[in-house]
BAROPA-593368 format. One record per atom (N, C-alpha, C): residue number from 0; chain; atom name; x, y, z. Coordinates in nm, 2 decimals. Layout:
// residues N
{k=NUM	c=A	a=CA	c1=X	c2=Y	c3=Z} .
...
This chain:
// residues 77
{k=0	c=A	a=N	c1=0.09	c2=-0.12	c3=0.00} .
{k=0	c=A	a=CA	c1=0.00	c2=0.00	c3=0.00} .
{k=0	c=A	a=C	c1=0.09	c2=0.12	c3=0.00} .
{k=1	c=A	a=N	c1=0.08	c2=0.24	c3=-0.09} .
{k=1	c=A	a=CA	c1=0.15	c2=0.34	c3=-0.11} .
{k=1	c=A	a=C	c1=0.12	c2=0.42	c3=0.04} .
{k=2	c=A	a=N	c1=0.18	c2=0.53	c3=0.02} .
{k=2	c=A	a=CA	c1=0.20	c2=0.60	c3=0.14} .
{k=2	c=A	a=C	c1=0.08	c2=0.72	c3=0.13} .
{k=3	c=A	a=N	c1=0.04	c2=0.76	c3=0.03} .
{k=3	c=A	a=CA	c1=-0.07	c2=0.88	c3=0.01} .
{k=3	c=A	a=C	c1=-0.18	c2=0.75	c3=0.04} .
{k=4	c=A	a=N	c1=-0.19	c2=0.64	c3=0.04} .
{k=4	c=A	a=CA	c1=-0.28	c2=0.55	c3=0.09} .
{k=4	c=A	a=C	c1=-0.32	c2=0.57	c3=0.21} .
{k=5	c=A	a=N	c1=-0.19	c2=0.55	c3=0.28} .
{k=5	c=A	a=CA	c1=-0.18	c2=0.54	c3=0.41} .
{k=5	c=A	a=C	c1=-0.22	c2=0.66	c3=0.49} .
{k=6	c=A	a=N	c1=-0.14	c2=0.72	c3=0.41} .
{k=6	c=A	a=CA	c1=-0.13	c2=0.92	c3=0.53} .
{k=6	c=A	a=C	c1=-0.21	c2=0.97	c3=0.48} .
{k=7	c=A	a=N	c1=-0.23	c2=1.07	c3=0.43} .
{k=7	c=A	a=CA	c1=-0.37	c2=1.18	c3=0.39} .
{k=7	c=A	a=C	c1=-0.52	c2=1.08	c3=0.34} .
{k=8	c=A	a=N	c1=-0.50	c2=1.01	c3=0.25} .
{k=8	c=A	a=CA	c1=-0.59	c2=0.94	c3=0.20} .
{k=8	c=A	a=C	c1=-0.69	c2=0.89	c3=0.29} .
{k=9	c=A	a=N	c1=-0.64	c2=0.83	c3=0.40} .
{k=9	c=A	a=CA	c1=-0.69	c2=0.72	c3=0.51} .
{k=9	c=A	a=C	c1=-0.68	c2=0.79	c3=0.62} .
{k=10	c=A	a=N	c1=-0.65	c2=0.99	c3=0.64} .
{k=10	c=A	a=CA	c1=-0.72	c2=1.04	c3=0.71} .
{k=10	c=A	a=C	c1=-0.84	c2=1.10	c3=0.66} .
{k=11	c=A	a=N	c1=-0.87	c2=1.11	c3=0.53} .
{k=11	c=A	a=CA	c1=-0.95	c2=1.21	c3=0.50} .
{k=11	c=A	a=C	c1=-1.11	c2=1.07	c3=0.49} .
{k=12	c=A	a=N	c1=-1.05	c2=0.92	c3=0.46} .
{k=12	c=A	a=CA	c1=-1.17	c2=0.87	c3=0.44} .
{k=12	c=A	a=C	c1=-1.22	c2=0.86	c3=0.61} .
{k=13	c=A	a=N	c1=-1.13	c2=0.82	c3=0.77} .
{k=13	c=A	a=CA	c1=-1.16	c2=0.84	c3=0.85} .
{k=13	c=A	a=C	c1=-1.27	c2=0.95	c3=0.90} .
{k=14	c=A	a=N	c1=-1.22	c2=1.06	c3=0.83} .
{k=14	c=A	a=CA	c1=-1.27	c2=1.19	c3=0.87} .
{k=14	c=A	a=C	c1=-1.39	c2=1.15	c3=0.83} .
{k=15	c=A	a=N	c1=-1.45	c2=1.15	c3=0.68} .
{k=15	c=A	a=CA	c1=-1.54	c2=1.15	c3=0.64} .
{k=15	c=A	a=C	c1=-1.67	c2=1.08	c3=0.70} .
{k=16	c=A	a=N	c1=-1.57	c2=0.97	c3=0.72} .
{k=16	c=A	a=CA	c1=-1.68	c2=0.83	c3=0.80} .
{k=16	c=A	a=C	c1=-1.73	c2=0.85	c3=0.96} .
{k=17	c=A	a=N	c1=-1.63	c2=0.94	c3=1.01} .
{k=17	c=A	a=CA	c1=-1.71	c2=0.99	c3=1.14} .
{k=17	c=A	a=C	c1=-1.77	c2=1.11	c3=1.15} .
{k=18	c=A	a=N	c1=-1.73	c2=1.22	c3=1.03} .
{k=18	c=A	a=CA	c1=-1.77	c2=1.35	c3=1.09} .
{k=18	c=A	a=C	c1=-1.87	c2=1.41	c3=0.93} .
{k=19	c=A	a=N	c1=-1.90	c2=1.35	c3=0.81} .
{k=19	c=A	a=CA	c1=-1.93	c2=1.39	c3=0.71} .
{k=19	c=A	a=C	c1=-2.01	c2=1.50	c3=0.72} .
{k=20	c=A	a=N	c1=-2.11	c2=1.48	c3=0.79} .
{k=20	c=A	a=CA	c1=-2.26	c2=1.56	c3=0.80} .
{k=20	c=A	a=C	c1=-2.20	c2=1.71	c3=0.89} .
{k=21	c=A	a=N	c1=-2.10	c2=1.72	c3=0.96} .
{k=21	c=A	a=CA	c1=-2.03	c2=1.84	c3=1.02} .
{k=21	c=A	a=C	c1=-1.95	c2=1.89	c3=0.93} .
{k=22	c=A	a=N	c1=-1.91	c2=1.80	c3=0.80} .
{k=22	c=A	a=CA	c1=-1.74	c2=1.90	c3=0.72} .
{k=22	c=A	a=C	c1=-1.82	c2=1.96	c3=0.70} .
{k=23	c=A	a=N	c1=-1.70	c2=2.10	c3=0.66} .
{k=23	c=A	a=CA	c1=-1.75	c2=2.25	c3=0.58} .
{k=23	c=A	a=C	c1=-1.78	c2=2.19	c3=0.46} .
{k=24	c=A	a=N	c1=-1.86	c2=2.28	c3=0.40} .
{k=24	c=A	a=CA	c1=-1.92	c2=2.24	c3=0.30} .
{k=24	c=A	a=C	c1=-1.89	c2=2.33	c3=0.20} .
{k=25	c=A	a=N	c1=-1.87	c2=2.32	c3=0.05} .
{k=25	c=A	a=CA	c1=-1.88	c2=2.37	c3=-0.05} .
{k=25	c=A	a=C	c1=-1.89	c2=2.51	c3=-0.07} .
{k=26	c=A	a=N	c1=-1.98	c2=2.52	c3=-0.05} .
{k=26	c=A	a=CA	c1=-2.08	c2=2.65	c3=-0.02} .
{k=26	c=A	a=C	c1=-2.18	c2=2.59	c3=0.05} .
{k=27	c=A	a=N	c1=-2.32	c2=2.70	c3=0.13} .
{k=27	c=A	a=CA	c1=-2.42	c2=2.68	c3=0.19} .
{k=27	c=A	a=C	c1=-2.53	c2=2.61	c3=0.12} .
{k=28	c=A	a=N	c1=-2.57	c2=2.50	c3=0.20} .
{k=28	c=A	a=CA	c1=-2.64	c2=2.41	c3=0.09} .
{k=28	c=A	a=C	c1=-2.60	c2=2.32	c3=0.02} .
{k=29	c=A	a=N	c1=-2.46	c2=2.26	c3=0.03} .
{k=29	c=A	a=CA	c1=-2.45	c2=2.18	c3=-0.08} .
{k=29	c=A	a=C	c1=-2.37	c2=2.06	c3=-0.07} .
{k=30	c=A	a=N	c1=-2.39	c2=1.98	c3=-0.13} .
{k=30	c=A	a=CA	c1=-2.36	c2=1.83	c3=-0.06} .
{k=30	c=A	a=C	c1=-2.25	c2=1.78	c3=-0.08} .
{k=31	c=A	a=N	c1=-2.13	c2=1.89	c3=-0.12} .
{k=31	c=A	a=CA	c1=-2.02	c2=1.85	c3=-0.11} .
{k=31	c=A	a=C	c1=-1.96	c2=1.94	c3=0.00} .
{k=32	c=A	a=N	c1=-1.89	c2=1.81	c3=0.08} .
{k=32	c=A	a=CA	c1=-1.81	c2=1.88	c3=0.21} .
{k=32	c=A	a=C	c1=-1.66	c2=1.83	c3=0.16} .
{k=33	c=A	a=N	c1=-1.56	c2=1.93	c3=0.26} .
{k=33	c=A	a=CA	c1=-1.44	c2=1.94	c3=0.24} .
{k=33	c=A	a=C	c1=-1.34	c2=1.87	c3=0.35} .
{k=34	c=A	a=N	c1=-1.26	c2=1.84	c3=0.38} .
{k=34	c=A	a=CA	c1=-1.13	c2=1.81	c3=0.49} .
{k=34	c=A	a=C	c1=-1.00	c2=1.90	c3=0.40} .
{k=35	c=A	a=N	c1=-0.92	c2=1.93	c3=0.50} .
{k=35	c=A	a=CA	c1=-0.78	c2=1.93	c3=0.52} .
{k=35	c=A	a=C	c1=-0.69	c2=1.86	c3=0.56} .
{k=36	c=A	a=N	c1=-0.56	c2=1.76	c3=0.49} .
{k=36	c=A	a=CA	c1=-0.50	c2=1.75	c3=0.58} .
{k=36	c=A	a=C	c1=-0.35	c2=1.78	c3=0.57} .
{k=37	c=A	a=N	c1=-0.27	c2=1.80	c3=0.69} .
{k=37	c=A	a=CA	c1=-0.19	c2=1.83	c3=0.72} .
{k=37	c=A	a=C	c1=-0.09	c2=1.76	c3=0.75} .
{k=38	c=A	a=N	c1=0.06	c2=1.72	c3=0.70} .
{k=38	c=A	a=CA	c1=0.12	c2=1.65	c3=0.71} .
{k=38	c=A	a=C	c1=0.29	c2=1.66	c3=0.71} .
{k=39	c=A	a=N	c1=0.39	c2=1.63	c3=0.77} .
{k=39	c=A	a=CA	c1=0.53	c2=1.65	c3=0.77} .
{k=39	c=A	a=C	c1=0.59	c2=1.59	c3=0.61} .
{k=40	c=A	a=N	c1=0.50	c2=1.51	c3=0.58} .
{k=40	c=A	a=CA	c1=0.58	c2=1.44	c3=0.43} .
{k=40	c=A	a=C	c1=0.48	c2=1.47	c3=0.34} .
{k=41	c=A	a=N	c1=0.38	c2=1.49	c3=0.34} .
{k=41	c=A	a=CA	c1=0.30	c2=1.54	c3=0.20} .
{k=41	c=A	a=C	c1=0.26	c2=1.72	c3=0.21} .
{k=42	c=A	a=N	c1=0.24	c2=1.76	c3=0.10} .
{k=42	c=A	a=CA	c1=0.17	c2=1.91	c3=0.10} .
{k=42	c=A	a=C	c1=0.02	c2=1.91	c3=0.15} .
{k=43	c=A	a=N	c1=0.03	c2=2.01	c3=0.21} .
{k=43	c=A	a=CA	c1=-0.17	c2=2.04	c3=0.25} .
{k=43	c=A	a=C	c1=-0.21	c2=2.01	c3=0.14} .
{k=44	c=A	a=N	c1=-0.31	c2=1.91	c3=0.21} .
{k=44	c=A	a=CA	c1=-0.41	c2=1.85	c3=0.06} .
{k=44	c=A	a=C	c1=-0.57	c2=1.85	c3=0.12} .
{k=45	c=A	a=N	c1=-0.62	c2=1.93	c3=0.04} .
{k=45	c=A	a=CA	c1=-0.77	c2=1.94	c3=0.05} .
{k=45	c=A	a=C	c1=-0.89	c2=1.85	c3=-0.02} .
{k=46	c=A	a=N	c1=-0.96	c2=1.77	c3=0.04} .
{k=46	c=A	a=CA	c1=-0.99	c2=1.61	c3=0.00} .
{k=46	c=A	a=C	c1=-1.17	c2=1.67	c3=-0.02} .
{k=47	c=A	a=N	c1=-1.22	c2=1.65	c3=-0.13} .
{k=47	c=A	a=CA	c1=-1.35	c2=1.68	c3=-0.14} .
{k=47	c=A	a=C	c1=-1.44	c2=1.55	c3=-0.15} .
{k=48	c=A	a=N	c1=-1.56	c2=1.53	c3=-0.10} .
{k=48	c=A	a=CA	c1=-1.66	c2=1.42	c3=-0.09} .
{k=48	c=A	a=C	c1=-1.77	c2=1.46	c3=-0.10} .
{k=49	c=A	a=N	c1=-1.86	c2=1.33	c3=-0.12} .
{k=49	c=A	a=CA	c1=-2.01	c2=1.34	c3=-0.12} .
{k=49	c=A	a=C	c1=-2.12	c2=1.25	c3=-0.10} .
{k=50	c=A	a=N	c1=-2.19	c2=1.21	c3=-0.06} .
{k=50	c=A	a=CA	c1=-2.28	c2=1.11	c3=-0.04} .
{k=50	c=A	a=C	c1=-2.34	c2=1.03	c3=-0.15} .
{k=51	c=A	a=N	c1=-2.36	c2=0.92	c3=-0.20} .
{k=51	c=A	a=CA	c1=-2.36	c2=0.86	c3=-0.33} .
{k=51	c=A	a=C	c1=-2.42	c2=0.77	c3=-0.27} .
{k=52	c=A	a=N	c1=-2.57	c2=0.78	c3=-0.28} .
{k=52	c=A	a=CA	c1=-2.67	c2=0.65	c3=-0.24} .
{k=52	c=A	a=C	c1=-2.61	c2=0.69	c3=-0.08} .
{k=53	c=A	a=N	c1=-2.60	c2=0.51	c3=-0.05} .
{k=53	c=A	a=CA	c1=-2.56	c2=0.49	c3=0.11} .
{k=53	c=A	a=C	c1=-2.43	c2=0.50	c3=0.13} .
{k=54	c=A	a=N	c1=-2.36	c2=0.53	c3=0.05} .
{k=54	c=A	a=CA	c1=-2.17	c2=0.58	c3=0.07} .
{k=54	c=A	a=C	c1=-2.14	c2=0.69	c3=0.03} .
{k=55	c=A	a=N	c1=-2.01	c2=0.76	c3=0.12} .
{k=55	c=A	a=CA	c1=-1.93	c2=0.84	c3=0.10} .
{k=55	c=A	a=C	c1=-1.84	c2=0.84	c3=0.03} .
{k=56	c=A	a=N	c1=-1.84	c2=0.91	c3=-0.07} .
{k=56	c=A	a=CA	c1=-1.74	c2=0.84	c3=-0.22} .
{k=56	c=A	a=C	c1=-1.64	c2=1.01	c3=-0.18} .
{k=57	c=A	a=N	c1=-1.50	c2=0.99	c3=-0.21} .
{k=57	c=A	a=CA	c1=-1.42	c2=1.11	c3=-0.22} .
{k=57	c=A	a=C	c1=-1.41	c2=1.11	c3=-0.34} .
{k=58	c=A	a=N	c1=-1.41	c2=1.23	c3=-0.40} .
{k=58	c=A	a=CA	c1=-1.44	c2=1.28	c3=-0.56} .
{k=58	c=A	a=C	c1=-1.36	c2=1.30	c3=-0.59} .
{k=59	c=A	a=N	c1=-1.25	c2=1.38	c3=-0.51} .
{k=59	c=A	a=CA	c1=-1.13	c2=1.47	c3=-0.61} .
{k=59	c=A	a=C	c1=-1.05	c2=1.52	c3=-0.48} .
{k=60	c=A	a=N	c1=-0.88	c2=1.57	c3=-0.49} .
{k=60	c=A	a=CA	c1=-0.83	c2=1.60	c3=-0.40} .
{k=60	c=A	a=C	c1=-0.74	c2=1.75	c3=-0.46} .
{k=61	c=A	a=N	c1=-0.70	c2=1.83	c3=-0.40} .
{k=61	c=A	a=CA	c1=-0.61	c2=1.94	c3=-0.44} .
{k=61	c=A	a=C	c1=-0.49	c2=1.96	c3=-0.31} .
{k=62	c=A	a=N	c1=-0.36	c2=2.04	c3=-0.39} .
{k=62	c=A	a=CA	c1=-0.30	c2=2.08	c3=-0.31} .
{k=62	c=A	a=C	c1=-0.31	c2=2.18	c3=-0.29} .
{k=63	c=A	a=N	c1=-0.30	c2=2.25	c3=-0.17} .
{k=63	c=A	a=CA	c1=-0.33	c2=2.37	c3=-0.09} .
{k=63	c=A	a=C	c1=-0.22	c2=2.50	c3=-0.10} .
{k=64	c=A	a=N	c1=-0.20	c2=2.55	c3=-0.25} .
{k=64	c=A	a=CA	c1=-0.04	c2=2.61	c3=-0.27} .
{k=64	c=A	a=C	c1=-0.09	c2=2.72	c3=-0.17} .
{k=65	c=A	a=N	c1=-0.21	c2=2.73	c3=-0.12} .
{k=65	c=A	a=CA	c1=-0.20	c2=2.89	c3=-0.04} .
{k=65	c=A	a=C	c1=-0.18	c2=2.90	c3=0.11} .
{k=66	c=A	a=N	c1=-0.18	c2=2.76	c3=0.16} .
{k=66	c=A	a=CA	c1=-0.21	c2=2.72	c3=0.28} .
{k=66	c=A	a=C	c1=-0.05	c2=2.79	c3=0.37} .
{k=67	c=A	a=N	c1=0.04	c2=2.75	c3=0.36} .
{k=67	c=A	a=CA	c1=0.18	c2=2.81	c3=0.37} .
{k=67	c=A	a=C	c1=0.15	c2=2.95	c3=0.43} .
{k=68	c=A	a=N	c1=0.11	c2=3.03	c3=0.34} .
{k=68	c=A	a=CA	c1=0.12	c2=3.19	c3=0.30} .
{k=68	c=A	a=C	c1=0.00	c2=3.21	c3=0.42} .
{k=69	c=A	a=N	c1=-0.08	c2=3.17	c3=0.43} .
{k=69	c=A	a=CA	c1=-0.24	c2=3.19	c3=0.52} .
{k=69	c=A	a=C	c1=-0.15	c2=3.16	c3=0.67} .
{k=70	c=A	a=N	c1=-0.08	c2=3.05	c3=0.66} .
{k=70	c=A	a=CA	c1=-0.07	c2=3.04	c3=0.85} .
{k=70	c=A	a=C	c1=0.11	c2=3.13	c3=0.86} .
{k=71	c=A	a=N	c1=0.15	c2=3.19	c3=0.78} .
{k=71	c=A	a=CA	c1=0.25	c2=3.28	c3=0.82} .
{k=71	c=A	a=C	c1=0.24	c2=3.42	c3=0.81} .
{k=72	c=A	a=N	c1=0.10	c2=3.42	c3=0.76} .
{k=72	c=A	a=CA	c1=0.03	c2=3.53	c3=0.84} .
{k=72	c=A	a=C	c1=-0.07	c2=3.59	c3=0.98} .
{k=73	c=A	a=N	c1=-0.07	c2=3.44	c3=1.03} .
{k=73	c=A	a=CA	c1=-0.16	c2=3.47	c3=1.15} .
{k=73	c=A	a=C	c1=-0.06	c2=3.52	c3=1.23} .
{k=74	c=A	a=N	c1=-0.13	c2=3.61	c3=1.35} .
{k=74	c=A	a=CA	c1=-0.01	c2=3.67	c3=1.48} .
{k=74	c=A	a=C	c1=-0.01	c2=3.51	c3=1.55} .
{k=75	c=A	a=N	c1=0.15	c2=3.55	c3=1.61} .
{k=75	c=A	a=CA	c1=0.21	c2=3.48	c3=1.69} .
{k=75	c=A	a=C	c1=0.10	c2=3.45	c3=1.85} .
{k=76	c=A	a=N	c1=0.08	c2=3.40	c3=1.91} .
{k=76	c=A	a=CA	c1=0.01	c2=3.39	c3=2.03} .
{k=76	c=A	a=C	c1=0.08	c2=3.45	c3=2.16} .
């Protein structure tokens, strides 16, 4: 089993399978919800899904080139 199997992949289907009806969604209204995830060996990858009959199918995934630049701009705590 490859490792995008293992790491983002098989957190984002976890996610999905416990928390689907809570991810952010698309836009308001719409039956595609989102995850993030975050990782030391892969780039932020944003995992999109949706409900298909009685399953949670993941549709499509992207890398997050902006995600970097967004958290080295929050203030320090």
């Amino acid at each position: 089993m490859a490792h995008f199997e293992r790491g983002p992949l098989a957190a984002a289907r976890e996610y999905f399978g416990r928390f689907f009806e809570e991810a952010l969604t698309e836009s308001p209204g719409s039956p595609i919800r989102y995850y993030m995830t975050v990782s030391t060996f892969f780039p932020v990858l944003g995992f999109y899904a949706a409900r298909v009959g009685g399953c949670i199918e993941i549709l499509d995934f992207i890398v997050d080139e902006d995600y970097e630049d967004l958290v080295e701009d929050d203030p320090d705590d």
